[in-house]
C-alpha atoms as one frame of an Amber mdcrd trajectory, in Angstrom:
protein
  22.247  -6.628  52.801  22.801  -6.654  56.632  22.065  -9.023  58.670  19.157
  -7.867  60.427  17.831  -7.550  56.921  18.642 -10.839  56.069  16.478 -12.006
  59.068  13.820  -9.627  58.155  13.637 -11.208  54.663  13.735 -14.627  56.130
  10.464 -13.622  58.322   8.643 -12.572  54.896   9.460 -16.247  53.171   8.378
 -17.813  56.023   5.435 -16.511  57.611   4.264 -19.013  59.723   7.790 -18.180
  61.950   8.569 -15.254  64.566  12.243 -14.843  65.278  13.314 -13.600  68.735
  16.961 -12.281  68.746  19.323 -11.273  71.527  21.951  -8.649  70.103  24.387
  -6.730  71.765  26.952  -3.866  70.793  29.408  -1.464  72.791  27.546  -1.617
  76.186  24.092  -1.998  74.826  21.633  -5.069  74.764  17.967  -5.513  72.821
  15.524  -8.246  72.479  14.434  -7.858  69.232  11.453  -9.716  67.671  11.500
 -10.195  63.928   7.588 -11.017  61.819   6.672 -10.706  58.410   9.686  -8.345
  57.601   9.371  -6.610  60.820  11.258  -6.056  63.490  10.590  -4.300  66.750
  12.935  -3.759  70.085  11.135  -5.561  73.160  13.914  -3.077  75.091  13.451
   0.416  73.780  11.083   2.820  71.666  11.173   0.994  68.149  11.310   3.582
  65.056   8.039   4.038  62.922  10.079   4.832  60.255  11.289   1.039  58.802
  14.612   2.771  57.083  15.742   3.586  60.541  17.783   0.395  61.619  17.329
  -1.518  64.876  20.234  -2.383  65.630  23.938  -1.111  64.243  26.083  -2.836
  61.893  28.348  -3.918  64.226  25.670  -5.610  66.448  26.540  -8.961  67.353
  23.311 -11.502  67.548  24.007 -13.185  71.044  20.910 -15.981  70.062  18.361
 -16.305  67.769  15.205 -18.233  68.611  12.554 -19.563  65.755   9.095 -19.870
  67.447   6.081 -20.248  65.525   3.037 -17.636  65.012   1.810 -15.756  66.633
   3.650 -15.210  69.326   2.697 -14.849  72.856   5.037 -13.736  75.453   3.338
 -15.626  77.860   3.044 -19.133  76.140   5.847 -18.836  73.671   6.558 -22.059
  71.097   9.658 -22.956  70.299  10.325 -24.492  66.788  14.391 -23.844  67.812
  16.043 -21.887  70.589  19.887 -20.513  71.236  20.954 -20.393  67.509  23.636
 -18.816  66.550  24.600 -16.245  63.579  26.927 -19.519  62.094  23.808 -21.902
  63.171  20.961 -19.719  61.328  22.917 -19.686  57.956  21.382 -22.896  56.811
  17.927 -21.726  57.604  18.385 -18.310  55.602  20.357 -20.094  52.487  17.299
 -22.583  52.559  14.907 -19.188  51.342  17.358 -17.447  49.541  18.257 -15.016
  50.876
């Protein structure tokens, strides 16, 4: 499973949580936000198609911010901010997945 997947699945098991992620690759950034199983780019047209990944492989997740539901940009709250990949493993081991 990748890793974005991982995060996805993490979204489903806990609802109540939107995850805001900062990834980067070659000499491209996203925002992405993650909901439900969801994720769409804050940056860039988002695919309807949910096979079509979000981000490559090789992506590396700069930070990863928990905030609870539902978000709004403009009043955003924070349950966590400036996780890591190595920092969000607990959280994702805790649901399985």
């Amino acid at each position: 499973m990748t890793a974005i997947a991982r995060l996805e699945q993490y979204t489903i098991k806990r609802p109540d949580e939107v995850l805001r992620v900062l990834a980067s690759w070659e000499d491209e950034t996203d925002e992405i936000l993650i909901f439900k199983g969801f994720s769409s780019s804050l940056m860039r047209p988002t695919a309807s198609d949910p096979d079509v990944p979000i981000v490559p492989e090789q992506a590396r997740f700069e930070q990863i911010d928990r905030l609870y539901s539902p978000y709004l940009p403009d009043q955003p709250r924070y349950i966590e901010q400036g996780l890591t990949w190595e920092t969000m493993q607990p959280y994702l081991q805790e649901v399985g997945v």
